[in-house]
FIGUPA-411882 format. One record per residue (C-alpha): residue in one letter; x, y negated, z. Coordinates in steps of 0.02 Angstrom, whole numbers, plus 32768, in hexadecimal, padded with zeros to 4 digits. Each point is the difference from the previous one (the first is absolute). Layout:
BEGIN
AXYZ...
//
This chain:
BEGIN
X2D63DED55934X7F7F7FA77FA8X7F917F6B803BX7F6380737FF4X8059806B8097X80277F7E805FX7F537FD17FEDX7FB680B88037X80878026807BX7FF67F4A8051X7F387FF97FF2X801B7F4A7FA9X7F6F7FB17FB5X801D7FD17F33X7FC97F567FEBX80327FD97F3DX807A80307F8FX7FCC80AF8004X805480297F59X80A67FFA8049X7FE2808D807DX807080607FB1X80B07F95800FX807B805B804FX80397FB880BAX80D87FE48015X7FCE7FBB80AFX7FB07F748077X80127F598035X7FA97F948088X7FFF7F4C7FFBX7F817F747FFDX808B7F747FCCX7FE180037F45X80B47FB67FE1X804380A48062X7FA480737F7FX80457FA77F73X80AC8017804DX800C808E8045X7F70807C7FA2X802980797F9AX7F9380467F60X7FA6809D8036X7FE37FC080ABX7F7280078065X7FD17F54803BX7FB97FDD80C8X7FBC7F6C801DX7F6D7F9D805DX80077F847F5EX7F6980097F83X80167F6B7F8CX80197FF57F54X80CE7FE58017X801A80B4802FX7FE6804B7F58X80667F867FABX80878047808BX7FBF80A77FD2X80077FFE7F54X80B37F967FF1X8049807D807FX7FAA80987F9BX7FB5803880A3X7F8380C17FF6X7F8C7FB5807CX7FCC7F8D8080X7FB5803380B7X7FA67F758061X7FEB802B80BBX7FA47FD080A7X7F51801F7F79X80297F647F94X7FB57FF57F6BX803E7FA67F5DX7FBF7F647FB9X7F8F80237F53X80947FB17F87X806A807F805FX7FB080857FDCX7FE17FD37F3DX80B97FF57FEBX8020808B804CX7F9B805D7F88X80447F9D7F7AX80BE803C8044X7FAF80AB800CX80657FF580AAX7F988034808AX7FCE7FA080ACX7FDA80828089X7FAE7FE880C5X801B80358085X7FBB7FCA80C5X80A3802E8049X808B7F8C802EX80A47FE17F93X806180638082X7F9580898003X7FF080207F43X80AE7FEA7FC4X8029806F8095X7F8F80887F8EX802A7FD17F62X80C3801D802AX7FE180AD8047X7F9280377F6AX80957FBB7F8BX8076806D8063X7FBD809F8020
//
């Protein structure tokens, strides 16, 4: 499963790093400690989180991460989003709850 279905099946909104759409997705994690990511994370992931400062795609990029999903409709700050293009690793919305979208994403990753 690529990020683009995630996107479609999931209804996400694509807010930068468009050009890495098509990464392929091992699975998800959900944290907002950044120092949990870095430990725990593993490259392909999916990343939940409510954070949307610059720090996440430096834990993105280090843990070689397909995508990021900010929830609860948070929106990432503009130096965000330019190194997120710049990563060509994609930060995605969403208005639901942590719960509620890794709760999705798990069942689409296991059908």
């Amino acid at each position: 499963m690529t990020v683009a279905d995630i996107v479609r099946e999931l209804g996400l909104k694509v807010f930068s790093g468009s050009e890495g759409l098509n990464q392929e997705i091992t699975g998800g994690y959900t944290s907002d400690l950044l120092s949990d990511v870095m430990g725990n994370a593993e490259a392909g992931m999916v990343w939940i989180t409510l954070q949307t400062h610059i720090n996440v795609m430096a834990i993105a990029s280090l843990k070689e991460l397909s995508a990021i999903i900010l929830v609860k409709g948070f929106e990432p700050e503009v130096n965000t989003l330019q190194q997120s293009n710049n990563e060509r690793i994609p930060i995605l919305g969403t208005n639901l709850q942590a719960f509620e979208v890794t709760g999705k994403l798990y069942q689409l990753l296991n059908r």
